[in-house]
C-alpha positions as CSV (number, residue, x, y, z in Angstrom):
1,X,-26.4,-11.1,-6.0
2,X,-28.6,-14.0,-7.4
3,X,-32.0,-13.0,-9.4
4,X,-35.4,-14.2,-7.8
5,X,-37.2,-15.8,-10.7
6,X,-39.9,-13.9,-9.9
7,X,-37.9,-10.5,-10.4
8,X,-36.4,-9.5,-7.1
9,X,-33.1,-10.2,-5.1
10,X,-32.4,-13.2,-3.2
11,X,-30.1,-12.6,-0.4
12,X,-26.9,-13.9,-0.2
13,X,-26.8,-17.6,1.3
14,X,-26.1,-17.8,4.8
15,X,-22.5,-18.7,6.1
16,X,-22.4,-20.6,9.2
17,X,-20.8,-19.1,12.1
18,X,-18.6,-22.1,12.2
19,X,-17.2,-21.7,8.7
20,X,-16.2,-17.5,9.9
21,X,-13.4,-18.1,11.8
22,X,-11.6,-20.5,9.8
23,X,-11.9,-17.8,6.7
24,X,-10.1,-15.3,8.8
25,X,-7.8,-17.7,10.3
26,X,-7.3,-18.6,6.6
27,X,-7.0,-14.9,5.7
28,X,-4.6,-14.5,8.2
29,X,-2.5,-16.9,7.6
30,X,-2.0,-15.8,3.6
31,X,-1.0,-12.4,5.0
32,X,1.3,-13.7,7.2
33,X,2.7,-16.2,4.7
34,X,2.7,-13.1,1.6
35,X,4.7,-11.1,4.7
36,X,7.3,-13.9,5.0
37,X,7.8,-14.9,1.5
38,X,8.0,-11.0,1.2
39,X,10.7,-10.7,3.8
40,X,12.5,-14.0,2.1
41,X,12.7,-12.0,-0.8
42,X,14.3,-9.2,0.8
43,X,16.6,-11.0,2.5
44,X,17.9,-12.6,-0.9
45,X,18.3,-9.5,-2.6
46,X,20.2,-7.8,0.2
47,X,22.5,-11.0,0.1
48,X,22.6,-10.8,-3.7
49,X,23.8,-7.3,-3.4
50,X,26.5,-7.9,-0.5
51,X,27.8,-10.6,-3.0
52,X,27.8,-8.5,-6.0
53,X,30.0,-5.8,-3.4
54,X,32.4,-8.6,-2.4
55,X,33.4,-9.7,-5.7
56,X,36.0,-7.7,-7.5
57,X,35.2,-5.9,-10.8
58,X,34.0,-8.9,-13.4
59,X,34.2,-11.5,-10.9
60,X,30.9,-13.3,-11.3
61,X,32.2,-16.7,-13.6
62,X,28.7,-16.7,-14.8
63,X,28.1,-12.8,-16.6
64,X,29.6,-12.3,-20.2
């Protein structure tokens, strides 16, 4: 909170109630997009792992 030079608080500056909903649209949105990249991520490693079950002992090409 910002110092009043004269030795009290000012009070925070005033938002707009225009500017509100885009924050919590905005908010929202990052949520939902950590959720899916979340979800993606998942998704991957459960592949990854039904891959790594498919292939026969030392069959990844790659792994030494």
């Amino acid at each position: 909170m910002p110092i009043d030079p004269l030795g009290g608080f000012l009070p925070p500056p005033m938002i707009p109630d225009i500017e509100r909903p885009r924050r919590v649209e905005k908010t929202e949105r990052d949520r939902d997009s950590a959720r899916q990249a979340e979800r993606e991520r998942r998704r991957r490693e459960r592949e990854e792992r039904n891959l790594e079950e498919d292939q026969p002992e030392g069959g990844l090409s790659g792994d030494a």
